[in-house]
FIVOBA-94611 format. One record per residue (C-alpha): residue in one letter; x, z, y. Coordinates in steps of 0.5 Angstrom, whole numbers, plus 500, padded with zeros to 3 digits. Layout:
aXZY
...
***
This chain:
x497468540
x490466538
x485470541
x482472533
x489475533
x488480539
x491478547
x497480550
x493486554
x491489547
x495495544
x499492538
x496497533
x490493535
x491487534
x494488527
x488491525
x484486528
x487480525
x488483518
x482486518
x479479514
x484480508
x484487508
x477487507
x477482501
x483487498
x479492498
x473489496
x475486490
x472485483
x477489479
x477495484
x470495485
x469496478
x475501477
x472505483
x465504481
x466508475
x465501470
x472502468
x476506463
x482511465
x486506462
x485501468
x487506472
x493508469
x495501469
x494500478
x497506478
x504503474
x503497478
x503501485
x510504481
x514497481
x511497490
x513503492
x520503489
x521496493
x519500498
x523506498
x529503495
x530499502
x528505505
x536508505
x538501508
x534501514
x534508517
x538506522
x535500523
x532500531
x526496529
x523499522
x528507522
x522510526
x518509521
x522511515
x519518514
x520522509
x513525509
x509519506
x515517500
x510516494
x515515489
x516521486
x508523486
x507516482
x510518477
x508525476
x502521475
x504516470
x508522467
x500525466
x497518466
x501514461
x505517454
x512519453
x518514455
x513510460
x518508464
x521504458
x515501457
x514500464
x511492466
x511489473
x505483473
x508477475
x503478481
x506485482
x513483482
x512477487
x509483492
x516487490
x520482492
x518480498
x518488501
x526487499
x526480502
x523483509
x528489507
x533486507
x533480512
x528482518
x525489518
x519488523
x517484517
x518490512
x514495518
x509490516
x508492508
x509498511
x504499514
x500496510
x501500505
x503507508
x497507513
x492505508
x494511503
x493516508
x486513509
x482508504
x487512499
x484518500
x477516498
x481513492
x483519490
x476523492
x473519486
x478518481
x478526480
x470525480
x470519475
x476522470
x476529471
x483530475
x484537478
x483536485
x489534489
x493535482
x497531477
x493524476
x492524483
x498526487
x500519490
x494521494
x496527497
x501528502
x502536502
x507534508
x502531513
x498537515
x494532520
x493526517
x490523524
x495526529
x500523525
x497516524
x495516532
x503517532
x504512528
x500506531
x503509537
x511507534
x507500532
x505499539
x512501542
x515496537
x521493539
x519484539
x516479544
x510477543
x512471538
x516476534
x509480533
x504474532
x509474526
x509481525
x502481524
x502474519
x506478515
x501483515
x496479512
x501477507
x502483504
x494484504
x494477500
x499480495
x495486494
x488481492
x493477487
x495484484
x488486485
x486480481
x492479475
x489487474
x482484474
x484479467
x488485465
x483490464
x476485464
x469488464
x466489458
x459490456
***
């Protein structure tokens, strides 16, 4: 393990937040959500990253079932973050009548899917990696999201449009992510296996720019 990756003395939650901090970072800075974000996109981009996240989430949570008996990703397998069914009360409100038959994955979105059902069914420490990625950033940077999204497009608070955002069930978000990191800290793998555990991290952060950028080409800015 390089020391940009964290030290053995390290909790691994930290580690894995140090040494995904650059790619995360660049996600969440992107062209396509700086603009969505800053209000210089329509409704319509927005609908079309929430269609995109459907195509994630169901990677996601189709693997769930499988895994919950699983000693290393099980713990983590909560019934409080599943996102599928709020995503599509929102694209229900988002998207017209008979959206899932007119539904489309980016090739991008699919390449992201596909390596979360790969993990899922060959190495679930590398499925804990998507995630984490994913679960905890909804239930912090997500939160922001959906705090502009509301202002930017008219959406009731909490409400239909935004209900991705909103874990009714979570009624301490920052006592359940300290519980959380705690499970990545407890997590059952030798050092080589977490150094690749926080590769996979990194992986998955890097799916989620080049969805980000096929977004972006999707939905160009115009003047």
């Amino acid at each position: 393990m390089t020391p940009a990756h964290g030290s053995a003395t390290a909790p691994f939650s930290t580690v894995i937040r140090s040494a995904s901090h650059d790619r995360h970072t660049e996600a969440e800075t992107s062209t396509f959500i700086g603009d969505l974000l800053g209000g210089r996109l329509g409704v319509a981009a927005y609908a079309g990253y929430t269609e995109q996240l459907w195509f994630v989430y169901r990677a996601l949570e189709d693997a769930a079932a499988e895994l919950a008996g699983d000693p290393v990703a099980g713990p983590f397998l909560r019934p409080e973050l599943l996102r599928v069914a709020a995503l599509e009360r929102d694209l229900d409100h988002l998207l017209a009548p008979g959206w899932r038959d007119r539904a489309a994955a980016l090739p991008e979105t699919l390449g992201y899917a596909g390596r979360i059902a790969e993990t899922a069914r060959a190495w679930p420490a590398g499925y804990v990696a998507h995630h984490y990625t994913r679960y905890l950033g909804d239930l912090s940077g997500g939160q922001v999201v959906r705090g502009i999204a509301e202002r930017t497009w008219g959406f009731a608070r909490k409400g239909d449009g935004v209900r991705f955002y909103v874990f009714d069930a979570i009624g301490n978000p920052a006592a359940f992510k300290r519980e959380y990191r705690s499970l990545l800290d407890a997590l059952p793998a030798d050092e080589l296996e977490k150094q690749r555990v926080v590769e996979e991290c990194r992986r998955a952060f890097a799916h989620n720019s080049a969805v980000f950028a096929a977004l972006g080409r999707e939905f160009p800015l115009t003047a």
